[in-house]
C-alpha positions as CSV (number, residue, x, y, z in Angstrom):
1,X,57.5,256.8,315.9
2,X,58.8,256.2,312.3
3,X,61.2,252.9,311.5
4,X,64.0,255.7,310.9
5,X,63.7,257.7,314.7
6,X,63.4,254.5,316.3
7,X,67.0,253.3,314.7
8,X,68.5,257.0,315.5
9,X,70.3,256.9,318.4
10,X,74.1,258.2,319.7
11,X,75.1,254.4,319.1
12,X,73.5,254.7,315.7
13,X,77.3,254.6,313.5
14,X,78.4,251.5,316.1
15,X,79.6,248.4,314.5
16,X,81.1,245.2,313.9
17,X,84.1,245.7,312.8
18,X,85.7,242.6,312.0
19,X,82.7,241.7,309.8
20,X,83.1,244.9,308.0
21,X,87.1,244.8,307.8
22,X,86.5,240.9,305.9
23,X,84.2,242.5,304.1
24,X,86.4,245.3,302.4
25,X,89.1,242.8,301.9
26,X,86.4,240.1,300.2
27,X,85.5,243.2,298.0
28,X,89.3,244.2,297.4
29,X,90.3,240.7,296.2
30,X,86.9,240.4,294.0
31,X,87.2,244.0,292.4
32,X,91.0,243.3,292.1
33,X,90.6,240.1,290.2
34,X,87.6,241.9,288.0
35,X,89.7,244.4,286.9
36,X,92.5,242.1,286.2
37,X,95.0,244.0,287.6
38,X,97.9,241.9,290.0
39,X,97.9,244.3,293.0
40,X,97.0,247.9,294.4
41,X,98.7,251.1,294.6
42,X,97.8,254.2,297.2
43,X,98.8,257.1,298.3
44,X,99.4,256.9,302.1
45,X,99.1,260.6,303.4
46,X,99.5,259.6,307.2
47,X,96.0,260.3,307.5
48,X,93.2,257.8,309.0
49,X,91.6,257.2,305.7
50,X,94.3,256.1,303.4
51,X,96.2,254.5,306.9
52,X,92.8,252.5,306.9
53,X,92.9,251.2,303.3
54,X,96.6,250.6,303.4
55,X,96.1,248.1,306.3
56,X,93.2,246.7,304.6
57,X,94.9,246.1,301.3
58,X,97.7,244.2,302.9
59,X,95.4,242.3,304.7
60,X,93.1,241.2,301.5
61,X,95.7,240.7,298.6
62,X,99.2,240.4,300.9
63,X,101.4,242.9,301.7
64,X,103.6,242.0,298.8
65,X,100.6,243.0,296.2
66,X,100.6,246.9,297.6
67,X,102.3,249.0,297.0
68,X,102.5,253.2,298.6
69,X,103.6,256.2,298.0
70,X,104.3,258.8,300.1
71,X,104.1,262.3,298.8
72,X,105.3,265.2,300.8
73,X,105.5,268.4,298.9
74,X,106.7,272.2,300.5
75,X,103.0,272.9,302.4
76,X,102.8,269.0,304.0
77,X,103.3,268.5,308.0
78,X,106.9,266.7,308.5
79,X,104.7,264.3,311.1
80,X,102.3,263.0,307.9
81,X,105.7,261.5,306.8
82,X,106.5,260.1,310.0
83,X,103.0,258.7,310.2
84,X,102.6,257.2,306.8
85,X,106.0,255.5,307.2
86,X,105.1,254.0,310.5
87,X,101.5,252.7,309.0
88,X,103.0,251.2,305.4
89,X,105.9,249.5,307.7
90,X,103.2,248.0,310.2
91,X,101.4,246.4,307.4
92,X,104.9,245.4,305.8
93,X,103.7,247.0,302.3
94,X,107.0,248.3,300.3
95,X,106.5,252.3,300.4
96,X,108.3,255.0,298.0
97,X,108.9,258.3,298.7
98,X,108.5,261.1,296.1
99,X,109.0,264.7,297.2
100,X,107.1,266.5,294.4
101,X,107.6,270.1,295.5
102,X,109.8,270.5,292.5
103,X,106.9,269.3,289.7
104,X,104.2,271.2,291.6
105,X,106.6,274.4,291.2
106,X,107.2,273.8,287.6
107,X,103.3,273.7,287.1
108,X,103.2,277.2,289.2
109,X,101.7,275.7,291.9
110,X,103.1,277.9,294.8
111,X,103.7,281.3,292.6
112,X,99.3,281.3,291.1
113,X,98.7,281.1,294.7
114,X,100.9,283.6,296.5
115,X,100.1,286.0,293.3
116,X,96.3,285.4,294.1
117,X,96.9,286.2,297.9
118,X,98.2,289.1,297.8
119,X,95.6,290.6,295.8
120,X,94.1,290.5,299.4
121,X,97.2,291.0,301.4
122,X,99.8,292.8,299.0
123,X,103.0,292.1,302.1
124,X,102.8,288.3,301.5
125,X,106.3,286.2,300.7
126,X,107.2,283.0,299.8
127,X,107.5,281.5,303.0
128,X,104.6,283.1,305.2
129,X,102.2,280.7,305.8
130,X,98.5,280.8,305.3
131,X,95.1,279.0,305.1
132,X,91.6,278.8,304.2
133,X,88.5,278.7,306.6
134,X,85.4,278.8,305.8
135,X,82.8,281.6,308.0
136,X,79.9,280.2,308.3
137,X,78.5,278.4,311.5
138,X,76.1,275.9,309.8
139,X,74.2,275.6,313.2
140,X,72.8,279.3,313.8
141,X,73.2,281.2,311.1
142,X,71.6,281.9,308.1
143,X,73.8,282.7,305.5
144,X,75.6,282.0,302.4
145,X,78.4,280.4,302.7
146,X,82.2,282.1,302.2
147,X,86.0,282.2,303.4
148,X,88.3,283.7,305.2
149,X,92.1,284.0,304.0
150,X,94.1,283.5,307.1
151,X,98.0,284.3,306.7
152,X,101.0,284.8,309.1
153,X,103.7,287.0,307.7
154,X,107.5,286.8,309.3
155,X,108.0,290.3,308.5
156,X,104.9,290.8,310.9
157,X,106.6,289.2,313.5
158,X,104.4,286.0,312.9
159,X,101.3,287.6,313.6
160,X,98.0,286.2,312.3
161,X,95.5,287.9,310.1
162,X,92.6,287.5,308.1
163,X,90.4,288.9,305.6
164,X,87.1,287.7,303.6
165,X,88.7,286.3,300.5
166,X,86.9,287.8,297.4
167,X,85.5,285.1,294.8
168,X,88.0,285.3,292.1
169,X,90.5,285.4,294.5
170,X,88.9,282.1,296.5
171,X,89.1,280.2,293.0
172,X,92.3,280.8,291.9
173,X,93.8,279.7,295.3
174,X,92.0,276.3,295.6
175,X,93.0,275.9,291.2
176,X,96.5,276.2,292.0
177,X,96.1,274.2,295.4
178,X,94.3,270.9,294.0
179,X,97.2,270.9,291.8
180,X,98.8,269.0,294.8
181,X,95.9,266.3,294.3
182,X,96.0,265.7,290.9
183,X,99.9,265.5,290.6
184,X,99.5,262.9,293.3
185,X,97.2,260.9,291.8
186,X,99.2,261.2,288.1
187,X,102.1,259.6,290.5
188,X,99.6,257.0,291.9
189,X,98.5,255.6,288.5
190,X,101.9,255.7,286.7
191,X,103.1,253.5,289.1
192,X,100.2,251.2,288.5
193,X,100.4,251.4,285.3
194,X,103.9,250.2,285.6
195,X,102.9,247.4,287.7
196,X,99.4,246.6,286.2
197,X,98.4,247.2,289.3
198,X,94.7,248.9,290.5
199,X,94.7,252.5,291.7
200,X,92.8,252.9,295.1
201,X,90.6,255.9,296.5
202,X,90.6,256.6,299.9
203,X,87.4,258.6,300.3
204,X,85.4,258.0,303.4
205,X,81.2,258.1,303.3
206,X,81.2,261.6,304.6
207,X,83.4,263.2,302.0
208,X,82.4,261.2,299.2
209,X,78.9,261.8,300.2
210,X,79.5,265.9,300.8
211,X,82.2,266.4,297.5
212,X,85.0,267.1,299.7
213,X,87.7,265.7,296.9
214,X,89.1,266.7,293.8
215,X,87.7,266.5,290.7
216,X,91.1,264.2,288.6
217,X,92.6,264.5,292.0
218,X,91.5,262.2,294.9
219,X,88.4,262.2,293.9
220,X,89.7,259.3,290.8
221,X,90.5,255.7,291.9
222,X,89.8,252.1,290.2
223,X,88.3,251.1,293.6
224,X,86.9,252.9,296.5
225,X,86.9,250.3,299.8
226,X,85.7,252.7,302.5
227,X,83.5,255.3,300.8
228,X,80.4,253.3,303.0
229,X,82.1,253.9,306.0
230,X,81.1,257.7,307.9
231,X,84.3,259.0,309.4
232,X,83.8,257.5,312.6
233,X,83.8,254.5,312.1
234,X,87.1,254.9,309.8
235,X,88.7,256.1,313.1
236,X,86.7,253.0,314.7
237,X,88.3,250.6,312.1
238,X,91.4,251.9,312.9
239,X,91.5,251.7,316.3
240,X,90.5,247.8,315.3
241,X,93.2,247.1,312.8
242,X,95.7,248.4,315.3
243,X,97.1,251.2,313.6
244,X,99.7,253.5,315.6
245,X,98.0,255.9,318.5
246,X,99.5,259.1,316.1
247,X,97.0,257.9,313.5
248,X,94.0,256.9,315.2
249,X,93.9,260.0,317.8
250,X,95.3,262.3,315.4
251,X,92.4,265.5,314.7
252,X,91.5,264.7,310.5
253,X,93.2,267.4,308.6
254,X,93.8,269.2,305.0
255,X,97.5,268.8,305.2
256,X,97.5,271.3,302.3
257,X,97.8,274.5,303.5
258,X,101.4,275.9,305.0
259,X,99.2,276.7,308.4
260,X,97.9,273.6,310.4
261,X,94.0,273.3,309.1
262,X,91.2,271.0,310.3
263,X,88.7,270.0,307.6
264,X,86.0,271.1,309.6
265,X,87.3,275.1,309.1
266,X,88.3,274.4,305.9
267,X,84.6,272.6,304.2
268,X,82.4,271.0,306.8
269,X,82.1,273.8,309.4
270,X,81.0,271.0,312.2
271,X,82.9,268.4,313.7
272,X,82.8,265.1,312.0
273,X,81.2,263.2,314.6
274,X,78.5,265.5,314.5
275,X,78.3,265.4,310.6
276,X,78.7,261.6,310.6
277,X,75.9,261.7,312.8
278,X,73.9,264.4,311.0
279,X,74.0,263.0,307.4
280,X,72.9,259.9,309.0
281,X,69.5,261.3,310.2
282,X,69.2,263.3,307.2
283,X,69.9,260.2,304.8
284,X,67.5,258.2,306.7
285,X,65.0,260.6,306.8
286,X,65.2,261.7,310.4
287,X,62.8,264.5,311.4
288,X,65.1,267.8,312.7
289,X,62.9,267.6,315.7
290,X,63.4,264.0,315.8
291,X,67.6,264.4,315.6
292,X,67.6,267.2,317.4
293,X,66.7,265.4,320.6
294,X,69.2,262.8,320.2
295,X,72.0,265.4,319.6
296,X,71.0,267.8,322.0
297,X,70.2,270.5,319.2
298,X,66.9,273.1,318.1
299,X,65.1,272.1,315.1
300,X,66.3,275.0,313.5
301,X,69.6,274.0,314.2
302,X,69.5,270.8,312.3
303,X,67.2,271.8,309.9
304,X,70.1,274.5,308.9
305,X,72.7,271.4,308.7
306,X,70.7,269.6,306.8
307,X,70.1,273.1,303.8
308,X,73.7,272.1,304.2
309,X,74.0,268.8,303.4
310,X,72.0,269.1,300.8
311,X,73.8,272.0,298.9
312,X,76.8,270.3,299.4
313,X,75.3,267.2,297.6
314,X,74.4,269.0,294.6
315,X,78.1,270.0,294.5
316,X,79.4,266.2,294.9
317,X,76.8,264.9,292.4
318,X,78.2,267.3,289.7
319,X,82.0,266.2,290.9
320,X,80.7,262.6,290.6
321,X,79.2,262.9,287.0
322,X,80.7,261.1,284.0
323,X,81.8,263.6,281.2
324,X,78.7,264.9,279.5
325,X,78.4,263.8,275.7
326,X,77.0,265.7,273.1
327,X,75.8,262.2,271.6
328,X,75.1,258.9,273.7
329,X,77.6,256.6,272.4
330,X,75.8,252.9,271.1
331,X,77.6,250.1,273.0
332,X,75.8,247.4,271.5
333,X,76.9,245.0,269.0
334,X,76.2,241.9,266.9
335,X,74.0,239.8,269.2
């Protein structure tokens, strides 16, 4: 039995968590001071991720040194509001809150996107609500993968279609959509800027791992506490920090669509406990045999989430890369 099967088990993500919560906040005041910056901004979103690092900054540099900003736009869920509100006022951090439908339709957020969906379905408004989910099932089936446009229409009575969403139509929904990212994070480090304060990222393992951020968008912080965490144990830190029950039993969601979307429809195509667990055997070099025993699966099965994992990494390491250079610039000096 290899070092790697006989670590993989179902308890294989548990941990202590108040060692790894005085870590983070060690590493917060230390990257803080190196960057000699006087505090820390976020975006809190509601979510468990940024509701995580919120608590966490407070706890490392004060509550006084944060600072949030909530950032509801047309698409967002009225209860990521409400939960963002509770979590900044639990960890007494001072919150603002900026509405930025207005900005996002200035940039043509809204009216790219609707005039790319109805290039599928030529009936949709403003106002009807829609989504993106992706087709594949990673676990049996052997294909590329692809999404479906999902959309409910009030002048058809609310019922819900969907249709395969050609390529060019695909890109030019999710370019107008991570508009929403990217204005947020221009908000996120004005404000720092403002307060010479550092910007932080609230990526977990999995996504940072997988590339499910934005390139200028989420995906750009000055510091990154949680991004060694798998998504589990994000919700497990939670659950230890206290946060509000809405937060830490909530299902982890987009929040960027009009229509209600999980992440797992929308890039991971699995539930994150059994990604968490998945890219765990696959990182550690877990035969599929080997995890598939411990997760009840077929070889085949795993071995097909792990073709995954790995295309997805080749996405993230491109999202991940520096600018490319046509000439290496010659830091060195005089000494």
């Amino acid at each position: 039995m290899t070092t790697a099967m006989a670590a993989f088990s179902k308890d294989v993500l548990k941990m202590d968590y108040a060692a790894s919560a005085a870590e983070i906040e060690a590493g917060l005041r230390a990257l803080t001071g190196r960057l000699h910056r006087r505090g820390l901004v976020l975006g809190v979103s509601g979510g468990i991720d940024s509701s995580v690092c919120a608590s966490l900054a407070a706890r490392a540099v004060g509550p006084g040194r944060v600072r949030a900003l909530l950032m509801p736009e047309r698409d967002s869920s009225p209860s990521s509001l409400a939960k963002g509100k509770a979590v900044c006022e639990q960890a007494g951090i001072r919150y603002d809150i900026m509405d930025l439908t207005q900005p996002l339709e200035a940039l043509g957020c809204y009216s790219k996107r609707d005039e790319a969906i109805r290039k599928v379905f030529p009936q949709f408004r403003p106002g009807d609500r829609f989504k993106i989910a992706v087709a594949q099932d990673v676990l049996n089936a052997d294909r590329m993968n692809y999404f479906t446009l999902v959309v409910r229409m009030a002048a058809d009575d609310g019922r819900q279609v969907s249709a395969r969403m050609p390529l060019d139509v695909y890109l030019a929904v999710v370019a107008a959509t991570n508009l929403k990212q990217r204005v947020r994070k221009l908000t996120e480090y004005t404000l720092a800027e403002e307060l010479n304060y550092a910007v932080i990222g609230t990526p977990n393992l999995l996504e940072y791992d997988q590339g499910f951020f934005v390139r200028g968008g989420d995906g750009l912080a000055d510091i990154k506490p949680i991004a060694h965490l798998y998504k589990t144990q994000v919700f497990g830190m939670g659950r230890f920090l206290g946060l509000p029950k809405e937060v830490v039993e909530q299902t982890p969601s987009t929040d960027t669509y009009s229509l209600p979307q999980t992440q797992e429809e929308f890039y991971f195509a699995l539930a994150y406990p059994e990604m968490d667990m998945l890219l765990w055997a696959y990182t550690h070099g877990v035969a599929a045999e080997d995890a598939g025993r411990v997760m009840g699966l077929r070889a085949d099965q795993v071995g097909r989430a792990y073709r995954d994992i790995e295309a997805k990494r080749r996405v993230s390491r491109q999202l991940h890369a520096p600018a490319l250079l046509v000439r290496e610039h010659d830091w060195s000096g005089p000494g």
